[in-house]
Structure formats: structure tokens, C-alpha cells
C-alpha positions as CSV (number, residue, x, y, z in Angstrom):
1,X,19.0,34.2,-92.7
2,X,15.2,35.0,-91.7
3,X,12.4,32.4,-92.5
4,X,11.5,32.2,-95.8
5,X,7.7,31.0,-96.7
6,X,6.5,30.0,-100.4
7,X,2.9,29.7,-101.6
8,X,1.7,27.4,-103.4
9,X,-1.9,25.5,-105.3
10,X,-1.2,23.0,-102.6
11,X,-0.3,24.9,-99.9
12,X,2.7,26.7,-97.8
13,X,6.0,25.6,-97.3
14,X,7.9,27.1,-94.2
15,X,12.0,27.0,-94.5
16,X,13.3,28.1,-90.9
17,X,16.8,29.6,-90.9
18,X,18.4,26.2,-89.1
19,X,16.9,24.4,-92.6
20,X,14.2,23.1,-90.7
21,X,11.2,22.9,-93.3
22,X,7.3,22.8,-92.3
23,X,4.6,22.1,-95.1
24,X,1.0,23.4,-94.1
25,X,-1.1,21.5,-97.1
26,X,-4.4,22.8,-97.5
27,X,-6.0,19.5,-98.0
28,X,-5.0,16.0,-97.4
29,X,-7.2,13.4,-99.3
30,X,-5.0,10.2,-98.8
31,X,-1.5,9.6,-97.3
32,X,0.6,6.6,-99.3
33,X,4.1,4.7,-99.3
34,X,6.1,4.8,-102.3
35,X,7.5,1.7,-101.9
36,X,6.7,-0.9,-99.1
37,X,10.0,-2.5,-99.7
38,X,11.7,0.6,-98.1
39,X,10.1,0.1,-94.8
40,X,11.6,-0.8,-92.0
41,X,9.2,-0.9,-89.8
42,X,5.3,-0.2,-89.0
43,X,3.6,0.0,-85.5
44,X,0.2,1.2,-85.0
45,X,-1.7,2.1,-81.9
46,X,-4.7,3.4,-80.5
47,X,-5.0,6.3,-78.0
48,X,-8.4,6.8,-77.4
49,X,-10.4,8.0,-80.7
50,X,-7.0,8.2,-82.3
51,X,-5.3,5.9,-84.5
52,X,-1.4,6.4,-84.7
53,X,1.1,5.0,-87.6
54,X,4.9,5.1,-86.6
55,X,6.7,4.1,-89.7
56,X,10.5,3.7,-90.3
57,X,12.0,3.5,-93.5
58,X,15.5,1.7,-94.4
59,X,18.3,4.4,-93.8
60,X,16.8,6.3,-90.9
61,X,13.7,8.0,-92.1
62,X,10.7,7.9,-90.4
63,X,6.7,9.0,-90.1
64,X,4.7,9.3,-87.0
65,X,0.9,10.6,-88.2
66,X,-2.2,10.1,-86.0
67,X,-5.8,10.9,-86.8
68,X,-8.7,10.7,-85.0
69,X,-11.9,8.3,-85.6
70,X,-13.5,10.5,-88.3
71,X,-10.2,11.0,-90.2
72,X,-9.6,14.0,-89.3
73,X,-5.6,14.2,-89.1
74,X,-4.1,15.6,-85.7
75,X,-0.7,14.7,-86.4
76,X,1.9,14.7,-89.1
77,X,5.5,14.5,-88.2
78,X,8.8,13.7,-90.8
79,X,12.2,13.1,-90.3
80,X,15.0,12.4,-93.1
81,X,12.1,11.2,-95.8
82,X,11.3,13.2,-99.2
83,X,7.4,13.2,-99.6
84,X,5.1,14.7,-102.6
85,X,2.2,16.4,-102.4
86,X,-0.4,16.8,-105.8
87,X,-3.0,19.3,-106.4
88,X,-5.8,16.8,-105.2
89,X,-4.3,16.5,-101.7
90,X,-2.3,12.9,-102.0
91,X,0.7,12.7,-100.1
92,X,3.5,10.5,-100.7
93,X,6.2,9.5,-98.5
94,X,9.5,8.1,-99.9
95,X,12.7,6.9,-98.4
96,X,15.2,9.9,-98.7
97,X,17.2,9.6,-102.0
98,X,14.9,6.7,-103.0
């Protein structure tokens, strides 16, 4: 099956043919937990100008983001989470099946 890509207000979402799925979002005004309670863990470090965030929910999930002094985001990585995305460019992550 090839690689199918939807367009959307919010942006483009990217479904590989192994199920992998990539989300280009035009604009990201804020980044947000659904519920602390479903993290496991939160580590952040500094590399330089950068500022990174690994975060681990309960039951495997995790977030590792890193953006750089002005805010500019450089890195956005998900495993095993759901996240929502509305029109004005707020992202929020969730444990999966939360």
C-alpha cells in the first residue's frame, strides 16, 4: 500500500505503508499534557541554546521535543501517545487510550 497524505486547516498528516504516521502542523502555538497524573516521568536538559523535554507517560508512551532559546521548535518526536491538534495551533499529548 503506497503513502497516503491528508490535508487539513491544521496541517498534513503523513500515513507511511508500515503505519508509521508523521503530522507536519502548520503552526504550533503551545504544547500541553492532558493529564499530569499519566506521567511517568519528565527530564529536561539543555544543549546549548536548546531546551529539551523527554517525557514518559504510564504504559510506555513517550515525548522527546526540543526548541531552541527563541521558541522556535527543532524537534518533535512521539511514540505510542494519541495527541490533538486545534485550529489555533495547541497541541495535546495524552497517554494512548487515555
Amino acid at each position: 500500500m503506497p503513502d497516503k497524505t491528508i490535508k487539513t486547516d491544521v496541517g498534513t498528516v503523513k500515513i507511511g505503508d508500515d503505519g508509521t504516521i508523521s503530522l507536519s502542523v502548520n503552526k504550533i502555538t503551545k504544547i500541553s499534557i492532558d493529564n499530569i497524573t499519566d506521567v511517568h516521568s519528565h527530564v529536561i536538559m539543555r544543549e546549548g541554546d536548546t531546551t529539551v523535554h523527554q517525557i514518559k507517560f504510564r504504559d510506555e508512551g513517550s515525548v522527546d521535543l526540543a526548541y531552541k532559546a527563541d521558541g522556535k521548535l527543532v524537534r518533535f518526536a512521539a511514540d505510542k501517545i494519541q495527541t490533538s491538534v486545534d485550529s489555533s495551533g495547541v497541541v495535546v499529548l495524552m497517554r494512548k487510550d487515555a
